[in-house]
C-alpha positions in Angstrom: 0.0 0.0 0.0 1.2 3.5 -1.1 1.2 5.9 1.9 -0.5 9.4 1.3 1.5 12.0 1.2 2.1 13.7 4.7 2.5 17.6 4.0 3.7 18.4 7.8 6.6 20.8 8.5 7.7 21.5 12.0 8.8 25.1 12.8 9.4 26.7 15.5 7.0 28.4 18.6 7.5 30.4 21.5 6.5 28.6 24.4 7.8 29.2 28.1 9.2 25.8 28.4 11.6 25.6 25.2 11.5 29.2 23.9 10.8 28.1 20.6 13.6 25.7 20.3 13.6 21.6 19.8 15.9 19.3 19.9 16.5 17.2 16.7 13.8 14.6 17.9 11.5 17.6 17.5 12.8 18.5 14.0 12.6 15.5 12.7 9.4 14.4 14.1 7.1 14.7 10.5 9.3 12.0 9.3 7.9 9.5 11.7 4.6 10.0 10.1 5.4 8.6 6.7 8.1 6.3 7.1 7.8 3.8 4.3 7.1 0.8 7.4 4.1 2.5 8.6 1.2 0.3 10.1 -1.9 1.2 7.9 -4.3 -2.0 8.2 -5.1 -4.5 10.9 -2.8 -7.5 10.5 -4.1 -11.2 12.0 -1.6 -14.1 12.4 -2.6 -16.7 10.1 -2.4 -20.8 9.7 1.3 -20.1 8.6 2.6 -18.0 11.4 2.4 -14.8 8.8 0.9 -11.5 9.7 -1.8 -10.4 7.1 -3.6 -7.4 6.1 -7.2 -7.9 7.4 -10.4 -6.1 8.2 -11.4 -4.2 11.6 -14.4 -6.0 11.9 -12.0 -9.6 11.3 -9.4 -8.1 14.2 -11.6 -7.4 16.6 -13.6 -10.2 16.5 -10.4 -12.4 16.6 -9.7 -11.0 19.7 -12.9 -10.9 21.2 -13.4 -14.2 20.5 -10.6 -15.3 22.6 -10.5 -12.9 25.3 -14.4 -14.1 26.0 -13.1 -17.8 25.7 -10.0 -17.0 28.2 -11.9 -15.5 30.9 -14.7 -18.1 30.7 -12.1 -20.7 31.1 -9.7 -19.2 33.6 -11.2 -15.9 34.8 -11.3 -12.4 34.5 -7.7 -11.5 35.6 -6.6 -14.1 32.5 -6.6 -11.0 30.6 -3.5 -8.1 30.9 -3.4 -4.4 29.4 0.0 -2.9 29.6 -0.3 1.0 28.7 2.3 3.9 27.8 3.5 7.6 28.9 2.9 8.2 25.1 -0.7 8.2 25.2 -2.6 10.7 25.7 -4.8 11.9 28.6 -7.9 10.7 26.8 -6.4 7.4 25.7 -4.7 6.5 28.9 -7.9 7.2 30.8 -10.1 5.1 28.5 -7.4 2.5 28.8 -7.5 2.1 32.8 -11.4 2.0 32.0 -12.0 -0.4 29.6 -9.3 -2.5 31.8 -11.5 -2.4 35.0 -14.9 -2.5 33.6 -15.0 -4.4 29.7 -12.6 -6.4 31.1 -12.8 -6.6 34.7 -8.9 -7.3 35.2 -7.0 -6.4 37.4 -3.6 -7.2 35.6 -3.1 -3.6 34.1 0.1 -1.3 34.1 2.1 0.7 32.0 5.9 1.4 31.3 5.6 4.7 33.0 6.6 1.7 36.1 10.0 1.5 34.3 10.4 5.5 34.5 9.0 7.5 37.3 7.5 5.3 39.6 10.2 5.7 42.0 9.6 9.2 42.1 6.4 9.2 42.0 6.6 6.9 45.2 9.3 9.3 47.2 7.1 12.3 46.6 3.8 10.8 47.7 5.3 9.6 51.0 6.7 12.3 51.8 4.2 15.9 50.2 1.0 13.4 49.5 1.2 14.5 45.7 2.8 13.6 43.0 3.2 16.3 40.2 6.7 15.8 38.3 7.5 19.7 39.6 5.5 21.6 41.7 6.4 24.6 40.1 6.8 26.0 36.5 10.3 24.8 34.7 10.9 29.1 34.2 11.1 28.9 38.1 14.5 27.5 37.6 16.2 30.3 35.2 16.4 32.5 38.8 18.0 29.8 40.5 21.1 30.3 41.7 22.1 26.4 42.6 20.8 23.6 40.8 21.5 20.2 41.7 20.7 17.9 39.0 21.0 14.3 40.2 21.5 11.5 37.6 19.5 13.7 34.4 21.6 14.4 31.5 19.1 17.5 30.3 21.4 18.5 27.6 20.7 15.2 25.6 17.1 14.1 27.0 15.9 18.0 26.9 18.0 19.9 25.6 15.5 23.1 25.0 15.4 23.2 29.4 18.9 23.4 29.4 18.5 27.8 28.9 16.8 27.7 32.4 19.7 26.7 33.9 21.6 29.4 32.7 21.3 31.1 35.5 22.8 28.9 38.0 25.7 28.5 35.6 26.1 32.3 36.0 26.3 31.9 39.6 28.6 29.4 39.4 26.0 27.2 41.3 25.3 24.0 38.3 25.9 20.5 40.2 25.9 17.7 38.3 25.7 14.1 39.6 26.3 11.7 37.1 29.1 8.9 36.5 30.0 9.7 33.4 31.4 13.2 31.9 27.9 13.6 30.1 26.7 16.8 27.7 25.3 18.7 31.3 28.1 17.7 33.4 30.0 19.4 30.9 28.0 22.4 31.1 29.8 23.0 34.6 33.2 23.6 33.4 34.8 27.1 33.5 33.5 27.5 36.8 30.2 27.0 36.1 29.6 24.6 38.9 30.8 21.4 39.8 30.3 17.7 38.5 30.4 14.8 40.9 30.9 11.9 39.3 30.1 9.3 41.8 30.5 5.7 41.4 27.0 3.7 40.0 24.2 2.7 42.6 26.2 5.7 45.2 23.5 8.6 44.5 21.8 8.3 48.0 25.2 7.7 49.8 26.1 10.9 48.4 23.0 13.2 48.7 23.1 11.8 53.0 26.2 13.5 52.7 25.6 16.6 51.3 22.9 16.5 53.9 25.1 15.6 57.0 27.7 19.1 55.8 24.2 21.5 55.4 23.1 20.1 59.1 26.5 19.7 61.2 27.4 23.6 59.3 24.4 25.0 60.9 23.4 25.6 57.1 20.1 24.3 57.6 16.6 26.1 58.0 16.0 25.3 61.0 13.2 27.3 61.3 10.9 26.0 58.2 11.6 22.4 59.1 10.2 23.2 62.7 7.5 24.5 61.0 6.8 22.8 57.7 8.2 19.2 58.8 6.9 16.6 60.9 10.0 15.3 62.5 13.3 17.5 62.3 15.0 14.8 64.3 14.8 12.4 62.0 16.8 14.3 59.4 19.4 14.9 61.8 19.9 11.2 62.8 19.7 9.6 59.5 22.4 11.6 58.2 25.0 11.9 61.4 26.8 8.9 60.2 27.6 9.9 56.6 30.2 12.3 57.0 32.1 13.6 53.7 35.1 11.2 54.3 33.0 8.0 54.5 30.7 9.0 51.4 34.5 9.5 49.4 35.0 5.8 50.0 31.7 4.8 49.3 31.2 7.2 46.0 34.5 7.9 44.9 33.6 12.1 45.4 36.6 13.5 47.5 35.2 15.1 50.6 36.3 18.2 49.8 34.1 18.5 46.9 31.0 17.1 48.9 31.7 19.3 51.8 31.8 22.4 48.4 28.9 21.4 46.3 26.9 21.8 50.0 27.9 24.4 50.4 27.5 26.0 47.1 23.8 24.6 47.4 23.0 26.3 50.6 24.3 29.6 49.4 21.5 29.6 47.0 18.9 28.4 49.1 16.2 31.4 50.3 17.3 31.2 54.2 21.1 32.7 53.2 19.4 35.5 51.2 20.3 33.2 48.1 18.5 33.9 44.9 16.9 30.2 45.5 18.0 26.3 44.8 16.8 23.5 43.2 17.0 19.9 44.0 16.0 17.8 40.6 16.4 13.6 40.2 16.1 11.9 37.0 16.3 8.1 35.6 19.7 8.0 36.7 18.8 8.2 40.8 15.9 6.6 40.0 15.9 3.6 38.1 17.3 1.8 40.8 16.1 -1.0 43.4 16.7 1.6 46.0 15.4 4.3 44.1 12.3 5.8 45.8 14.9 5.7 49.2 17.6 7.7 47.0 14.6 10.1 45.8 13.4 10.6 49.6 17.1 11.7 50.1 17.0 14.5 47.4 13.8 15.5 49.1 14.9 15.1 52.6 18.2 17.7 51.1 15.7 20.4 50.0 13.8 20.1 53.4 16.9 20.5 55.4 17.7 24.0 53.2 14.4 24.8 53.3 12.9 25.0 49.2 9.8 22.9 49.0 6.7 25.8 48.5 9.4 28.7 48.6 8.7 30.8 45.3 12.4 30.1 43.2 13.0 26.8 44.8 12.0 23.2 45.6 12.6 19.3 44.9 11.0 17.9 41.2 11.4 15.1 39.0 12.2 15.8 35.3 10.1 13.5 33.7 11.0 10.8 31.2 8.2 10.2 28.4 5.8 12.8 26.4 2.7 12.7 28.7 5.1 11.0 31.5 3.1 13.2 34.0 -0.9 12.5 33.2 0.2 9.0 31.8 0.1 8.1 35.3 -2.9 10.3 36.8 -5.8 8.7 35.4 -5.6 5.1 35.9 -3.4 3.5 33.8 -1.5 2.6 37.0 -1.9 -1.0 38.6 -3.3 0.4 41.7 -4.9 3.7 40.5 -8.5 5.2 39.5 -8.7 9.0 37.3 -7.4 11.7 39.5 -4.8 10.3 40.7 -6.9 8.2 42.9 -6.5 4.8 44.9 -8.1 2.1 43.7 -8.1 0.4 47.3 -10.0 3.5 48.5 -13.6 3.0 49.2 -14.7 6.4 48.1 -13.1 6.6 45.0 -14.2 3.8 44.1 -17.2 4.8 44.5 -17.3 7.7 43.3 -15.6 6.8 39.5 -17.8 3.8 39.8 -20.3 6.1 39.8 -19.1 8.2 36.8 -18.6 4.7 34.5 -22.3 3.8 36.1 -20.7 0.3 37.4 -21.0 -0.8 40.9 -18.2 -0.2 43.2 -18.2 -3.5 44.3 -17.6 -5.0 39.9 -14.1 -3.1 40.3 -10.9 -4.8 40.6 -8.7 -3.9 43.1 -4.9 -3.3 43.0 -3.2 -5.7 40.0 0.2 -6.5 39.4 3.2 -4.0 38.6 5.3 -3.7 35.2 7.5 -6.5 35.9 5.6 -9.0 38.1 2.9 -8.7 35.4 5.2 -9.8 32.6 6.8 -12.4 34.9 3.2 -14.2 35.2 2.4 -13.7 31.8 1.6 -17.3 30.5 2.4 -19.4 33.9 -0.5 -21.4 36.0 -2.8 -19.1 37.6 -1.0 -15.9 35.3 -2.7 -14.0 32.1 -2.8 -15.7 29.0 -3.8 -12.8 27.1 -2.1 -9.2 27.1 -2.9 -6.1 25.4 0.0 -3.7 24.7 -0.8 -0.3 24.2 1.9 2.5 23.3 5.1 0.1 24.7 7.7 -1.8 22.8 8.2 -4.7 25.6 11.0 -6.4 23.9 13.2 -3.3 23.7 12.2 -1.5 26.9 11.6 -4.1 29.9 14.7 -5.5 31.7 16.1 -9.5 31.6 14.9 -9.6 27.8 15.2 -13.5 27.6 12.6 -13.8 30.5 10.1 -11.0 28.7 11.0 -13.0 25.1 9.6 -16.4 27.2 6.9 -14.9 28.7 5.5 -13.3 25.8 5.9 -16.1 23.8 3.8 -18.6 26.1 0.5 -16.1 25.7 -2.5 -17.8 23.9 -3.0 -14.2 22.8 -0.8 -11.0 22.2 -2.4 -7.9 21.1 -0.3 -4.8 19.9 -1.7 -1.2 18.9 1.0 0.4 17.8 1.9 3.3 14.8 5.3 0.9 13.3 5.9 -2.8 13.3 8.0 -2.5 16.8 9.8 -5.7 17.8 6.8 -6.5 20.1 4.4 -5.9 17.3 6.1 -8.2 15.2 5.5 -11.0 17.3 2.1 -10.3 18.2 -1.2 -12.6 16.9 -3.3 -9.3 16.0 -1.9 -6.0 15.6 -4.0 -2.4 15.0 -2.5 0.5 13.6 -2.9 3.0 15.9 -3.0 7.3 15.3 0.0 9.4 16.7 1.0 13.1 17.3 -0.1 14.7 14.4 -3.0 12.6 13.7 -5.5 12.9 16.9 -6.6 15.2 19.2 -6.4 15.2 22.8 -4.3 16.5 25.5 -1.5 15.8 28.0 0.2 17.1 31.1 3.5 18.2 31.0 6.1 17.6 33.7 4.7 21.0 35.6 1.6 19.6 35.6 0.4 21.9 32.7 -2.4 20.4 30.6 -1.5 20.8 26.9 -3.7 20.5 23.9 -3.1 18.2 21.1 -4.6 18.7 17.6 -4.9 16.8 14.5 -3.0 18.3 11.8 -3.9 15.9 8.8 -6.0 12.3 8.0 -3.8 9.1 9.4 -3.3 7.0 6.7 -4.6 3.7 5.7 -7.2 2.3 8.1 -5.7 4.0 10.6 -7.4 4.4 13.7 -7.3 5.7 17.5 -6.5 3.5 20.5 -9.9 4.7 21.6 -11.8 2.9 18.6 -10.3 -0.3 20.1 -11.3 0.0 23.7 -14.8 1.3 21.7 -14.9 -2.2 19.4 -13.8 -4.4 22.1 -16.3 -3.3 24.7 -19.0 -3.8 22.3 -18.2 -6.8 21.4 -17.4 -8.1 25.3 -21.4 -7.1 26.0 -19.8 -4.3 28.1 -22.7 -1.9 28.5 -20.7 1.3 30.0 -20.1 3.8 27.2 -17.0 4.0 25.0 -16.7 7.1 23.2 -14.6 7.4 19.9 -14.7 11.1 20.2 -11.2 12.4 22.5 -13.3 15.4 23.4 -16.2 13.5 25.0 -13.7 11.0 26.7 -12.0 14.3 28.1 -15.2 15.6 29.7 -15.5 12.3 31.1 -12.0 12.5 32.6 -13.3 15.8 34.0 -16.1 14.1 35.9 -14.5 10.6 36.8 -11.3 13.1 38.2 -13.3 15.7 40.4 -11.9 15.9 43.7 -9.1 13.7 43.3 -5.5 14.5 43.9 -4.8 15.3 40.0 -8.3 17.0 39.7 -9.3 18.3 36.1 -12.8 19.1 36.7 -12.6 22.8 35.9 -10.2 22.4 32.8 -12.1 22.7 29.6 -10.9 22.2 25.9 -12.4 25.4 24.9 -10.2 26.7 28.1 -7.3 25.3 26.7 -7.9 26.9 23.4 -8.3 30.0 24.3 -4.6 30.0 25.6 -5.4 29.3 29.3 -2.0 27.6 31.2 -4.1 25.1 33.5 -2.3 23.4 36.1 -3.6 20.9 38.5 -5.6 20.9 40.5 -8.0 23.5 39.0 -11.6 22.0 40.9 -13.7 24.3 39.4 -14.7 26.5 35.9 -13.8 29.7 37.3 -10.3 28.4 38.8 -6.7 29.3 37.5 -5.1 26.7 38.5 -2.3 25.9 40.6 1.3 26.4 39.0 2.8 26.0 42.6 2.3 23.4 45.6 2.5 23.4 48.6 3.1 27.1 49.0 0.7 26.8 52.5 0.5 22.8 53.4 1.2 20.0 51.8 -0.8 17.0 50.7 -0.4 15.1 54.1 -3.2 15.1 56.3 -1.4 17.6 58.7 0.0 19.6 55.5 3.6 19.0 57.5 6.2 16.9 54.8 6.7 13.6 56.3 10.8 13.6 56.8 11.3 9.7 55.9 14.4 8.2 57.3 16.6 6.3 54.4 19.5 4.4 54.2 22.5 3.6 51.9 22.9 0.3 50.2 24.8 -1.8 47.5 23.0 -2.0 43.7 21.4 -5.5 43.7 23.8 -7.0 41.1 27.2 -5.5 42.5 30.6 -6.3 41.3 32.5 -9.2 41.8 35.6 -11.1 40.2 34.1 -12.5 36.9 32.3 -9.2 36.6 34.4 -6.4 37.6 32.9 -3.0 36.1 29.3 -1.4 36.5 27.2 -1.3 33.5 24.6 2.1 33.4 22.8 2.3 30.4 21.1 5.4 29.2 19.5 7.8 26.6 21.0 9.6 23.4 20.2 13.5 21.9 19.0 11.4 18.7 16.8 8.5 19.9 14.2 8.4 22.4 12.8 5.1 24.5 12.8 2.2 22.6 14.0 3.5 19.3 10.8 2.2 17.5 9.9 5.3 16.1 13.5 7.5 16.2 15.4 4.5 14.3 13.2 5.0 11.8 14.1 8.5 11.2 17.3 8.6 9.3 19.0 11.5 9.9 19.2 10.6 13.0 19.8 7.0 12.8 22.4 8.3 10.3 23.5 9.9 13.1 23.8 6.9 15.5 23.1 3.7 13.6 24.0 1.5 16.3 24.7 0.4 20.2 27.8 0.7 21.3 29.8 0.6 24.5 31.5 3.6 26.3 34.8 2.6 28.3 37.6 3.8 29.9 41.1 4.3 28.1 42.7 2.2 30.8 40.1 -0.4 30.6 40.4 -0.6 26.8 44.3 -1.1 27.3 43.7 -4.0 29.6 41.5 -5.8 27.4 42.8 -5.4 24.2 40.5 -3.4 22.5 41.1 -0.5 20.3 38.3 2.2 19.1 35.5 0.5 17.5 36.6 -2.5 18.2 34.6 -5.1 19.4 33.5 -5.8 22.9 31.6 -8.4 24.6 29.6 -7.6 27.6 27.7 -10.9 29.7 25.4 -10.5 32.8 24.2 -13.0 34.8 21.2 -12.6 32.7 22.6 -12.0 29.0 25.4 -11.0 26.7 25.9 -8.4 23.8 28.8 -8.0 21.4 28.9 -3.8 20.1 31.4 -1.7 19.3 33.9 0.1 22.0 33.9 3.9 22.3 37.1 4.8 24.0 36.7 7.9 26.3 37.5 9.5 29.1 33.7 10.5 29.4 33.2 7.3 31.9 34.8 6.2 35.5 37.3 3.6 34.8 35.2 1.2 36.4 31.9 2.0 34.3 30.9 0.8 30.8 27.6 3.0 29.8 25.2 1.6 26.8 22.8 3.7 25.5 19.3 1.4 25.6 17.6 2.4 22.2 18.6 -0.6 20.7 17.2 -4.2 20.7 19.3 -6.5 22.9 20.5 -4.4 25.6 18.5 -4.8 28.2 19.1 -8.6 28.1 21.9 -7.4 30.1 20.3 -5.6 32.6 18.3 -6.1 36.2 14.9 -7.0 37.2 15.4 -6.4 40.7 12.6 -4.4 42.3 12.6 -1.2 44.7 10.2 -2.8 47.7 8.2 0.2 46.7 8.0 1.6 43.8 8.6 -1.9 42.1 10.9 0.1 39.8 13.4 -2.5 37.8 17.4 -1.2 38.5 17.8 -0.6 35.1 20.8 1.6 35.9 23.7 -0.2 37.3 24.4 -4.0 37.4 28.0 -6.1 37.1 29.2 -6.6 33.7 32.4 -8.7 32.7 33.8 -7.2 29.5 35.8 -8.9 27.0 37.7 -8.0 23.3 36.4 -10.1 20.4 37.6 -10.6 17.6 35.4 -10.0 14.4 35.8 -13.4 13.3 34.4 -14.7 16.1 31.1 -13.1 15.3 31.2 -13.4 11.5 31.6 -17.6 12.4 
């Protein structure tokens, strides 16, 4: 089938955020929508193993069919839906939806578990809300001390990286991050200071930047008498990690601890400082320890007194496109629209209400990311699963377990826009609208609702998720209502989120239209919305921040003698997630065609390997052979693999934060060895 001809152009905006600016994702974008691969009809598995062009109608019947014969034989929960931080508002609410009520499961999550769960966790524990920053991203251009721990903004964002200019000014940029990335380099020249601790140390380090800003009488002592529930705590969990212990532990001489403290506190309002920032990205949190090592950055901006202070605070730079209301309206394992519980009685009353189900027909809290696709296919697990905006065999970690898994299902179901390596293994696969082809909205990492509009016809028989959720609800007998129209799902958002933590009620297309910057919670028509938390209470029930203590502890997978070096894996400026869409793009696969390996000079001279040549790296879960990049960008005893690419994450770990069930993507044992090109040629 001939694609149509796609006549989009991207140009540039002024928008408070990125200032007009994209990075080359953003340019390139329109290419995505006509790349010669595009998914334009409904393809069904055949007799023959072969995926074939079909109708609608045939595709959703096929799966119908078996989804009703699955649950009749082994229940309701025999049936998973695994989501995406792609969708949008609309489709990720109509998602958690048709999960809990056409299908009744509750095995349903999404791969915003893989990104900011563990944030998500630390700041709900201790604030009671969840909203990526609680402030405006401008708030940070009159910063002057940023401390950015484990985000490389330069490559993931670069537009953001103007509103740190100001704490580059001031001399006030820290940068935690083992390798010598594109921000840490933005602190040269005096423009801060980059602490490049060792892999899996993050929280070891931020206790210790803690201990110098409490035992140098740096601390606001006043605002955590009055805005904290328990001073004490802070003061006892950090007394033991003094600067000289954290060197050992992260490799940061004290010195530098004892000054990036100090530069921090400078900054902070209760010095007369023109206000700090503390921000964590994948690269604190992606960790089996990760909501701890988040409750530490928190527990730092407490101590110096920035959560609700106009200029400063704690956030989370968020990872995927609608990252932020991906996970608000009930997507989540264990939540409802709004940001709600699904084990609370009253809202699940009260969206049962809105869905006109009874409270007591909803599922209650299902599985998370990983320990859904672990039971996928075993006795008493789903046999069926339902992928929605996620490319599973790219993205999850332990690959060979996900490949096993996935392959033991009676029935895989992929909506997706290309044929991603998930898709390709699927039984039924609908092509699926994207960016420039629906309408909708989504919630940036400020909490700001955005509007999305349709720009031209999707191809083919393209169609929206929601005409999926629609078909299959019909064809379940499902009797609740399953609009096509993203507008009407929207105002049903409104209603089913009223009240709730993340409450929309009073935001309005024809509000966003009209050029209104809504952010929630805005509870009513007439409200403007609140671009800053906590600025009187927070969301505890005493409005005091709960001061959590946490403790330092080894990654999961640490090293040993057959696998001496870290491996931390991580994003490029030219691909995005799982490369599905961005490798299709080629200027920028042009750009970066393949995975490779980052390692140390010293390293590469101890195992024979030159610059581009070959390396192989084994786990205990999996190997990959790729190309060496020899630099002095990474510790000597850290390899860093960019995760785009199919393959890598065979290497990496499963292990799960006790809370936030986050996977430790980012640092396991690796052994490392030269190979020689014949070796993979044979």
């Amino acid at each position: 089938m001939t694609l149509q001809s796609v006549p989009v152009t991207v140009t540039p905006r002024e928008f408070p955020t990125n200032r007009g600016g994209l990075c080359r994702k953003g340019w390139t974008s329109a290419a995505v929508l006509s790349t010669p691969d595009r998914l334009t009809m409904p393809l069904v598995r055949d007799a023959g193993g072969v995926l074939v062009e079909t109708t609608w109608d045939h595709a959703l019947d096929v799966v119908a069919d078996k989804i009703k014969a699955l649950q009749a034989s082994y229940g309701n929960d025999s049936v998973a839906v695994f989501g995406g931080g792609g969708l949008t508002n609309e489709k990720a609410y109509a998602l958690g939806k048709f999960a809990r009520v056409a299908l009744r499961t509750a095995n349903v999550d999404y791969n915003g578990r893989f990104c900011m769960s563990s944030a998500a966790a630390a700041t709900n524990r201790s604030f009671g809300i969840d909203r990526g920053l609680p402030f405006p991203l401008t708030d940070l251009g009159g910063a002057g001390a940023i401390l950015l721990v484990g985000s490389n903004l330069a490559e993931t964002m670069p537009p953001a990286v103007a509103h740190l200019e100001g704490a580059r000014t001031a001399g006030g940029l820290l940068v935690v991050d083992p390798r010598r990335t594109a921000t840490a380099q933005l602190t040269e020249d005096a423009a801060g200071i980059h602490l490049q601790a060792t892999p899996g140390s993050d929280l070891a380090l931020v206790l210790a930047l803690t201990h110098v800003v409490l035992q140098e009488g740096l601390a606001d002592t006043a605002y955590l008498r009055e805005r904290t529930d328990d001073p004490d705590v802070l003061y006892r969990s950090t007394a033991a990690w003094w600067p000289e212990r954290a060197e050992r532990v992260t490799g940061v001489p004290a010195g530098v601890i004892r000054q990036a403290a100090r530069v921090l506190a400078a900054a902070a309002p209760v010095h007369g400082g023109a206000g700090a920032f503390v921000l964590t990205g994948r690269g604190a949190e992606q960790h089996s320890k990760g909501t701890d090592t988040v409750t530490a950055c928190i527990n730092l901006a407490l101590a110096l007194g920035l959560p609700g202070r106009v200029g400063s605070g704690y956030g989370c730079i968020t990872g995927q496109g609608n990252g932020q209301g991906g996970r608000e309206h009930g997507q989540k394992a264990d939540q409802l629209p709004g940001y709600r519980s699904i084990a609370d009685p009253a809202a699940r009353k009260h969206v049962a209400g809105v869905w006109g189900v009874d409270p007591a027909s909803l599922p209650g809290p299902g599985k998370s990311a990983v320990e859904l696709i672990d039971a996928l296919g075993t006795d008493g697990g789903p046999k069926a699963l339902l992928v929605h905006g996620s490319n599973l065999l790219v993205s999850a970690p332990r690959l060979a377990s996900v490949r096993e898994r996935l392959a033991s299902l009676e029935l895989l179901v992929v909506a997706d826009v290309v044929p991603s390596e998930t898709a390709l293994m699927a039984d039924v696969v609908f092509p699926v609208t994207q960016w420039a082809e629906e309408d909708g909205t989504m919630t940036s990492l400020e909490g700001r609702v955005l509007r999305r509009r349709a720009a031209v016809t999707p191809p083919g028989e393209v169609r929206s998720d929601l005409a999926v959720f629609a078909g299959l609800a019909a064809r379940l007998g499902c009797s609740a209502a399953f609009s096509l129209d993203p507008f009407e799902v929207f105002e049903e958002l409104r209603l089913a989120s009223a009240g709730g933590i993340a409450d929309y009620s009073g935001i309005s297309w024809s509000r966003l239209d009209a050029g209104g910057a809504l952010y929630w919670p805005v509870p009513a028509d007439d409200h403007p919305g609140t671009p800053r938390l906590f600025a009187d209470r927070f969301g505890t029930p005493d409005g005091r921040a709960r001061v959590i203590a946490v403790e330092h502890r080894a990654v999961a997978d640490d090293l040993r003698a057959d696998a001496p070096l870290y491996l931390v894996t991580g994003r490029l400026l030219q691909h995005y997630q799982s490369g599905a869409q961005t490798r299709r793009v080629p200027e920028l696969l042009e750009a970066e065609p393949e995975v490779f390996a980052e390692i140390h000079p010293r390293v590469a001279a101890a195992l024979g390997v030159a610059d581009g040549g070959l390396l192989r790296l084994r786990t205990a879960r999996g190997s990959l052979v790729c190309p060496a990049r020899v630099t002095t960008d990474v510790r000597p005893d850290t390899i860093f693999v960019p995760f785009h690419f199919p393959g890598v994450n065979d290497l990496t770990n499963d292990a799960l934060d006790p809370i936030s069930r986050m996977p430790e993507f980012k640092a396991c044992a690796v052994e490392a060895t030269a190979v020689v090109r014949a070796e993979v040629s044979a």
